[in-house]
C-alpha positions in Angstrom: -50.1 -43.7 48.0 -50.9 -43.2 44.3 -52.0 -39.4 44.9 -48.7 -38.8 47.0 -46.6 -40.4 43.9 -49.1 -38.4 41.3 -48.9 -35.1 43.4 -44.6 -35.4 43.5 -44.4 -36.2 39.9 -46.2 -33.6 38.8 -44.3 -30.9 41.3 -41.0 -32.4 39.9 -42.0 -32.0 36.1 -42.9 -28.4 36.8 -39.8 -27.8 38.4 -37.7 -29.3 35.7 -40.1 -27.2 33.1 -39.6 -24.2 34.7 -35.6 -24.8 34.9 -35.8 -25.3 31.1 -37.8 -22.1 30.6 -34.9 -20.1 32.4 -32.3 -21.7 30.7 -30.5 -19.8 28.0 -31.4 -20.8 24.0 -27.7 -22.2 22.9 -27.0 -18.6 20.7 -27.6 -16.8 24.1 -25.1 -18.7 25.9 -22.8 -18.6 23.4 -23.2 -14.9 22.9 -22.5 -14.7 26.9 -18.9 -16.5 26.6 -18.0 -14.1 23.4 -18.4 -11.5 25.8 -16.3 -13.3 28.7 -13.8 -14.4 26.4 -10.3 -12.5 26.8 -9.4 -10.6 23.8 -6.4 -10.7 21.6 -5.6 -8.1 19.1 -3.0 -6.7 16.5 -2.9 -3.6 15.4 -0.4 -1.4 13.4 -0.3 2.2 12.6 1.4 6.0 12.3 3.9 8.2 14.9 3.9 11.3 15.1 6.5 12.1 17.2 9.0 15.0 19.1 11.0 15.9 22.0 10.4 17.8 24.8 12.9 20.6 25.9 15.8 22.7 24.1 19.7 22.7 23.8 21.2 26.0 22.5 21.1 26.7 18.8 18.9 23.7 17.9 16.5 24.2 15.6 14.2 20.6 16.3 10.8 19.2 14.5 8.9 16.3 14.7 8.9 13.1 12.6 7.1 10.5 11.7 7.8 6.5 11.6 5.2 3.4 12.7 4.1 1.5 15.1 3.0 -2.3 15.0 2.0 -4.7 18.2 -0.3 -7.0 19.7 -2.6 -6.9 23.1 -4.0 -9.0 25.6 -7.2 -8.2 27.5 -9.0 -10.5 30.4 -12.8 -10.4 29.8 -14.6 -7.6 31.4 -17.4 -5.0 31.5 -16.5 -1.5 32.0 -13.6 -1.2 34.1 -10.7 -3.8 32.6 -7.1 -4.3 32.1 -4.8 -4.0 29.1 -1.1 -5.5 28.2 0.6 -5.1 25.0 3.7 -5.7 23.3 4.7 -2.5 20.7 7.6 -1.8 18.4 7.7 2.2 17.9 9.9 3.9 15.7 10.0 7.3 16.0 12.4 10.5 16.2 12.8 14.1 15.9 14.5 16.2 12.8 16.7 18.9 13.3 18.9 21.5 10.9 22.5 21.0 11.1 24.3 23.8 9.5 22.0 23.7 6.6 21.2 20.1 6.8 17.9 18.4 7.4 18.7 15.8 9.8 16.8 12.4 11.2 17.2 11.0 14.1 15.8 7.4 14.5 14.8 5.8 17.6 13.3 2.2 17.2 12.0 1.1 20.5 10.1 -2.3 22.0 7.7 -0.8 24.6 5.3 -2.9 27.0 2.1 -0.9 27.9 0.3 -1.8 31.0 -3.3 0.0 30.6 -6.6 0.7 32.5 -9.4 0.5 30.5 -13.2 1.6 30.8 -15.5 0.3 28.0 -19.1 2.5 27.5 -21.9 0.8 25.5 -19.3 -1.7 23.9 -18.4 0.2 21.1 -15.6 3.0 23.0 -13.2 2.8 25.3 -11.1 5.2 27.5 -7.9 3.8 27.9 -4.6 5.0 30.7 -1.6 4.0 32.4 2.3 3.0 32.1 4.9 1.8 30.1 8.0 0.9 29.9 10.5 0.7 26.7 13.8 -0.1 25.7 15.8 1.3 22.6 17.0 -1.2 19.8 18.6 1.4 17.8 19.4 4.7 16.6 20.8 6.5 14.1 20.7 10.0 11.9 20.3 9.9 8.3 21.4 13.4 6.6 21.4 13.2 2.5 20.7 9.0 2.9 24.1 8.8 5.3 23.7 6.8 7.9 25.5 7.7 11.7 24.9 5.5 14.5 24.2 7.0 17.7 22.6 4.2 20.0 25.7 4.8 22.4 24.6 8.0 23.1 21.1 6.8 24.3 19.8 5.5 27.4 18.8 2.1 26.5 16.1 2.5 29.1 12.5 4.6 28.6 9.1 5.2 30.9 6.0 7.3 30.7 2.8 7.4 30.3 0.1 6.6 28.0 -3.6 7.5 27.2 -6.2 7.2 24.5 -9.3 6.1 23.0 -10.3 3.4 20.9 -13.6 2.5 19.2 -15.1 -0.3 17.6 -17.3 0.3 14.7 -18.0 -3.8 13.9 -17.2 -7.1 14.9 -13.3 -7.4 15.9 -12.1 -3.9 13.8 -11.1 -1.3 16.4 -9.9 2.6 15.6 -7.8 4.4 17.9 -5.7 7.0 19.3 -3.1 7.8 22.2 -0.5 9.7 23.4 2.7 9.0 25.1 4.6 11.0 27.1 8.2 9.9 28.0 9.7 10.3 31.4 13.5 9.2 30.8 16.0 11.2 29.7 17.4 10.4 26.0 20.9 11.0 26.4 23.6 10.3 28.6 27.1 10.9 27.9 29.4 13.3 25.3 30.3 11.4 22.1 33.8 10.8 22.0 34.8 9.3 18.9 37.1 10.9 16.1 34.7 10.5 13.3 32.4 13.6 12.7 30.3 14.8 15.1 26.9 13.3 14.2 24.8 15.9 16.7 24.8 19.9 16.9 24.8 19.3 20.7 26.2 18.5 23.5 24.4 15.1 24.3 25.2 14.8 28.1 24.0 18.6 28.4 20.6 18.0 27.6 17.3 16.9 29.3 15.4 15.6 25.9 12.6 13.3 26.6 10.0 11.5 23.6 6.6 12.7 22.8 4.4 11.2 20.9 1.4 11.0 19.1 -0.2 7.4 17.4 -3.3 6.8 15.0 -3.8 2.9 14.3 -6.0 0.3 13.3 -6.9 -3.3 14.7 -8.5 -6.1 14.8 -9.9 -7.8 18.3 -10.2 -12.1 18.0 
């Protein structure tokens, strides 16, 4: 009876040695939930941005503005998902009769992304979003029109980029967005001076739009 007792003792002290040995140390483990934990993030940076397509005897360029949002990401290895919240404000210039003229757009826009992460440190990043306009407005010689009437309050497109991570939570990246919805949508009717060279309602202008930014991952 003793050597049956002995003999189970011992076969349960090796089993509970061995489970020790193949636990992980307590900085593995907590290395393994950095890695699961979801990621939040801000990040801010620079537009470049445009607009696709022509009305007659417009003579359009790009402009610049900024960009500032935050991002929420559900733990993952290689393929994952992306959400983020983004004020954009961007534009196009044009010469009116002489004029250098700004147009404004600021916009709220809700990127829903696929990601795929390679060796931690880049990621490939695609997919939707949706936007709506705040504001806008042209500035010629620091006078201010408003124009938000003219605008579809509603934008869509899509988005894709690349971000890398050189250390810890800083991240680098790049994108481009390509709008979908149509800027305009109706003739401006008021008495006060006409604030565009063009017929608004006439035209099938959509944003483009290139972004450099900085970030930080928590």
């Amino acid at each position: 009876m003793r050597k049956i007792l002995f003999t189970l003792f011992m076969v349960a002290a090796s089993a509970s040695y061995i489970a020790a040995q193949s636990l992980p140390s307590s900085a593995e483990m907590k290395k393994q939930m950095d890695e699961y934990k979801p990621k939040l993030g801000l990040k801010v940076g620079y537009n470049w941005s445009y607009i696709t397509g022509n009305a007659e005897g417009l003579k359009k360029d790009n402009n610049t503005g900024f960009m500032i949002g935050a991002f929420y990401a559900p733990a993952s290895k290689g393929m994952g998902y992306r959400s983020e919240i983004i004020f954009s404000r961007q534009g196009y210039t044009f010469d009116n009769g002489g004029k250098n003229t700004d147009v404004q757009n600021d916009y709220i826009y809700l990127p829903q992304l696929t990601t795929f992460t390679i060796a931690k440190v880049f990621q490939l990043q695609a997919g939707a979003q949706i936007g709506y306009l705040l504001k806008s407005r042209t500035t010629t010689n620091s006078k201010d029109s408003t124009v938000t009437d003219l605008m579809n309050r509603f934008d869509y497109g899509f988005v894709g980029g690349v971000e890398i991570f050189p250390f810890k939570g800083l991240l680098v990246g790049g994108r481009y967005n390509l709008g979908l919805g149509k800027l305009y949508k109706k003739m401006y009717s008021s008495p006060s001076p006409f604030p565009l060279p063009f017929d608004p309602e006439k035209t099938d202008f959509k944003n483009g739009m290139v972004q450099l930014y900085v970030g930080y991952r928590f």
